[in-house]
C-alpha positions as CSV (number, residue, x, y, z in Angstrom):
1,X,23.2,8.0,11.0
2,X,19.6,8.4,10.5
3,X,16.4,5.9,11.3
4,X,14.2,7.8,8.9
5,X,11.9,5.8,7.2
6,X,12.4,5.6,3.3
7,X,10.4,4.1,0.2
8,X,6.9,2.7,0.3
9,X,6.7,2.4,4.5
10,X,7.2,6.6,4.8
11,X,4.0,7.1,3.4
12,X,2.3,4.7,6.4
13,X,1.8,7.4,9.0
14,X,0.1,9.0,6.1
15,X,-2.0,6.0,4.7
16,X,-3.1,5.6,8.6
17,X,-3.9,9.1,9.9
18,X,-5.9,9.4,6.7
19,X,-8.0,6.6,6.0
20,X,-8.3,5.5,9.5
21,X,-7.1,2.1,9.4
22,X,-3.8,0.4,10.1
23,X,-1.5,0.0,7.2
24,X,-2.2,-4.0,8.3
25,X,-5.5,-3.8,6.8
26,X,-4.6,-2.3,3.4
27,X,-1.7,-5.1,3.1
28,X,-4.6,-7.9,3.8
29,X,-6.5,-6.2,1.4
30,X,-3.3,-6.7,-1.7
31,X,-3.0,-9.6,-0.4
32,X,-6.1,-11.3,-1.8
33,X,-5.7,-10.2,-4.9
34,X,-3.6,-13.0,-6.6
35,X,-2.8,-12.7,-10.3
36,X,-3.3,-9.4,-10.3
37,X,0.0,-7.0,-11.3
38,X,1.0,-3.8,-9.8
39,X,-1.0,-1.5,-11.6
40,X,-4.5,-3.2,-11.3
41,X,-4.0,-3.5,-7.8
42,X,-3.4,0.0,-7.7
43,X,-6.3,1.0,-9.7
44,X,-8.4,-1.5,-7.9
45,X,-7.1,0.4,-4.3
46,X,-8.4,3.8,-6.0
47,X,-11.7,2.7,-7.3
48,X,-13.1,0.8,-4.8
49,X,-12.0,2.0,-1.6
50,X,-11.3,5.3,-2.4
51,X,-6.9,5.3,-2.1
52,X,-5.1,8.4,-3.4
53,X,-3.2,7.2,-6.4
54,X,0.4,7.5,-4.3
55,X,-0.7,6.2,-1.7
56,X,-2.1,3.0,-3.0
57,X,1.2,3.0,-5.2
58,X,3.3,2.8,-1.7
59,X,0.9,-0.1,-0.3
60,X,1.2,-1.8,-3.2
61,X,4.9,-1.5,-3.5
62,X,5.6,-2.3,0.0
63,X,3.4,-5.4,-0.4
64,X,4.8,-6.7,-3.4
65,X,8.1,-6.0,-2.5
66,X,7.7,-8.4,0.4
67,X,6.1,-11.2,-1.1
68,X,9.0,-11.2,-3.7
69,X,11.3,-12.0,-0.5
């Protein structure tokens, strides 16, 4: 059996090494922005603080998913 990571949270070690700060930060970051759906937040990730587009696609996933528990 394996304990590989899988869906949004495998691209974490990437989203940190990169960008310098804990995946933590980024999820903060979603979480302020109420009313806003999947794609804006994305776009919003991109523009102003610079996210590549999958990247900011896994945060947002991962966040979403979890507010939707």
């Amino acid at each position: 059996m394996s304990d590989k990571v899988k869906g949004p949270a495998s691209y974490f070690p990437s989203i940190e090494r990169t960008y310098g700060r804990p995946v933590r930060h980024w999820l903060d970051l979603i979480a302020g922005q109420t009313g806003k759906k999947h794609m804006e937040i994305v776009s919003w990730l991109k523009e102003s603080h610079n996210l590549g587009h999958g990247h900011a696609n896994a945060l947002v996933a991962h966040a979403l998913s979890k507010k939707g528990s």
